[in-house]
C-alpha positions as CSV (number, residue, x, y, z in Angstrom):
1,X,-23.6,8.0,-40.4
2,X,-22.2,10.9,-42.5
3,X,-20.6,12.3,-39.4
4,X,-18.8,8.9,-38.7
5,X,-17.2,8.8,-42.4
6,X,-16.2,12.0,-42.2
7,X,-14.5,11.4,-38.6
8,X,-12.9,8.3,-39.8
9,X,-12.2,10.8,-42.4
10,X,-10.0,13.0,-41.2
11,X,-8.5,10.0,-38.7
12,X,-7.1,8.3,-42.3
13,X,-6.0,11.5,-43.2
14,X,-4.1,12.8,-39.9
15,X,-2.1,9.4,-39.9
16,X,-1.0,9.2,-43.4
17,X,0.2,12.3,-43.5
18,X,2.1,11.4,-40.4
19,X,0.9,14.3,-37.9
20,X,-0.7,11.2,-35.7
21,X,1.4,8.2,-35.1
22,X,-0.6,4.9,-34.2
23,X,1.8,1.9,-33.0
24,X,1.0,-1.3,-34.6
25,X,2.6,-3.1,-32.1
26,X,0.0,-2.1,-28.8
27,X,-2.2,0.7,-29.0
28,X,-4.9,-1.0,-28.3
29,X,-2.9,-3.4,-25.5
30,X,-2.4,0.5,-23.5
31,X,-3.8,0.6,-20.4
32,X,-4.4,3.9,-18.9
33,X,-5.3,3.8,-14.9
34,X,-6.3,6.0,-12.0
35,X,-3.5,5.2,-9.9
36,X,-2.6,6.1,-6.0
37,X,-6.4,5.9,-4.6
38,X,-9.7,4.0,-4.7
39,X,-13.1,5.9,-3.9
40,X,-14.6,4.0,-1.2
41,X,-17.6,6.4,-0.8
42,X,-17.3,8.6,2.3
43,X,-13.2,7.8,2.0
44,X,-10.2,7.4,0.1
45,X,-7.8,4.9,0.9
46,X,-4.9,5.7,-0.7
47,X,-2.5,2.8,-2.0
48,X,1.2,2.7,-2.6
49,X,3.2,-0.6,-3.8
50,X,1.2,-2.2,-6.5
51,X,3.7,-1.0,-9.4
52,X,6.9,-2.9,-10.4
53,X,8.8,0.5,-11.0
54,X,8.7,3.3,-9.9
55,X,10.6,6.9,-10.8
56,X,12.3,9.3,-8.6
57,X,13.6,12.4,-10.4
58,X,15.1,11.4,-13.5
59,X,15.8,8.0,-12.1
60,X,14.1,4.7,-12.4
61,X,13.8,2.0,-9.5
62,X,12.7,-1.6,-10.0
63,X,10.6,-1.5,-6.9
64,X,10.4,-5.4,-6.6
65,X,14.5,-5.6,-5.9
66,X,14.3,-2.5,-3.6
67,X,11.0,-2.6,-1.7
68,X,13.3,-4.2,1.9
69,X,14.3,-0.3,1.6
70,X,11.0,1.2,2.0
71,X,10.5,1.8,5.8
72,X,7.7,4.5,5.4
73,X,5.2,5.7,3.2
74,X,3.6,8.7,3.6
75,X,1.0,10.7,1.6
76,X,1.9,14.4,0.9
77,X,-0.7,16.8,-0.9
78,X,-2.1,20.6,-1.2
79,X,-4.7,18.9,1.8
80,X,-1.8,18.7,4.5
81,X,0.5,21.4,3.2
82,X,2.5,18.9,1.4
83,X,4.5,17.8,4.4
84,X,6.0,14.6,3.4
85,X,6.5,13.9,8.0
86,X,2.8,14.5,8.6
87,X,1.9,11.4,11.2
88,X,-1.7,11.7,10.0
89,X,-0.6,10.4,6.8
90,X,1.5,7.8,7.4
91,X,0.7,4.6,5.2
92,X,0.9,1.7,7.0
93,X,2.0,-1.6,5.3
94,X,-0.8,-4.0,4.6
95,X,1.2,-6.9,2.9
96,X,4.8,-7.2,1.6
97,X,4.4,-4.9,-1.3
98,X,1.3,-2.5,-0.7
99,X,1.0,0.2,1.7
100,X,-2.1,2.0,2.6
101,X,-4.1,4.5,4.3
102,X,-7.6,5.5,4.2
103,X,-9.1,9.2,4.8
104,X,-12.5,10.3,4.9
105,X,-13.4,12.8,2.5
106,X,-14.1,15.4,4.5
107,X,-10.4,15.8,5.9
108,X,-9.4,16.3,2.0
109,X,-11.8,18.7,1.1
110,X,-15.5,19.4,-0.7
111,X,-17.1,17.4,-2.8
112,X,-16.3,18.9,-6.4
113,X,-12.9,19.7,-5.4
114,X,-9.5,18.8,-7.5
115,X,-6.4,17.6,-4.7
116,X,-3.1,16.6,-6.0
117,X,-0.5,14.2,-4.1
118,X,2.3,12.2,-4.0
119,X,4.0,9.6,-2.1
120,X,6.7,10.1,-0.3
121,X,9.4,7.0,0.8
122,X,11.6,7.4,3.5
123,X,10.8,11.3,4.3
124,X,12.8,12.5,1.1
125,X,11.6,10.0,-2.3
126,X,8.7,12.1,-3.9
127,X,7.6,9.4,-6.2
128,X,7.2,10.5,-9.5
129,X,3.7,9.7,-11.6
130,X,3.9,6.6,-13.5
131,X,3.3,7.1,-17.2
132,X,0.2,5.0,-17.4
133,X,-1.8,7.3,-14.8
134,X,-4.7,8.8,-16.0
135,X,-4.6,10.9,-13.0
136,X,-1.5,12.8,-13.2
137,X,-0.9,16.3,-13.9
138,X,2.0,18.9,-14.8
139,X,1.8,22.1,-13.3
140,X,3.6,25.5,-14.4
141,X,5.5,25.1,-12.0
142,X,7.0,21.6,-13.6
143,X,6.0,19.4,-11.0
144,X,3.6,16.5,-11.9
145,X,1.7,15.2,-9.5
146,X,-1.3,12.7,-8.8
147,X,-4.6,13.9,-9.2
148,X,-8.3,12.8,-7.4
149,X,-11.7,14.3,-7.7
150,X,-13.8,14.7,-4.4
């Protein structure tokens, strides 16, 4: 119990003296997602489409009055050399927003392995992380990029 006071403690403390900021307004309305992939066991079927927006750069798109533009989708990552024209990767379009593709496992690497990704639209979009992923991650080099766990 003491250790729980004493947490709550120093919470109290950390946000009145303003070092932690809590929004009144929807922090506990924030959803944070694994987003780009579902584990389906042996494979991963990776999914593009289901977001409203999506960021290119520095830019922001609202996908649902551009998605007519997308003509391909394809999956680029440190499993095929991150080449955003590989025809082993090509998503193929399951409905009018979402594309998708599934891979086994073994073709991505070992289990316990990290692989990062993106999407790529067109053969020159790389489709930046949405904010809400829980499965994104910066590297050194700047670049943030999608995450999954084998």
């Amino acid at each position: 119990m003491n250790k729980y006071i004493s947490f709550i403690s120093i919470i109290v403390a950390l946000v009145a003296s303003g070092f932690v900021k809590i929004s009144s307004t929807n922090h506990f309305k924030q959803t944070v997602t694994i987003v780009g992939y579902i584990d389906k066991g042996d494979s991963i079927e990776f999914r593009f489409g289901d977001q409203k927006k999506i960021q290119v750069g520095l830019l922001n798109i609202d996908l649902d009055k551009r998605r007519n533009e997308i003509k391909k989708v394809n999956l680029a990552g440190d499993f095929n050399g991150w080449n955003p024209n590989n025809a082993n990767y090509a998503l193929k379009k399951i409905d009018e927003k979402i594309f998708s593709i599934v891979v086994s496992k073994k073709s991505i690497g070992q289990k316990g392995e990290t692989h990062l990704f993106k999407f790529v639209l067109n053969g020159v979009y790389w489709i930046e992380p949405p904010q809400e992923a829980l499965n994104k991650i910066t590297g050194k080099d700047r670049n943030t990029n999608l995450f999954l766990k084998l």
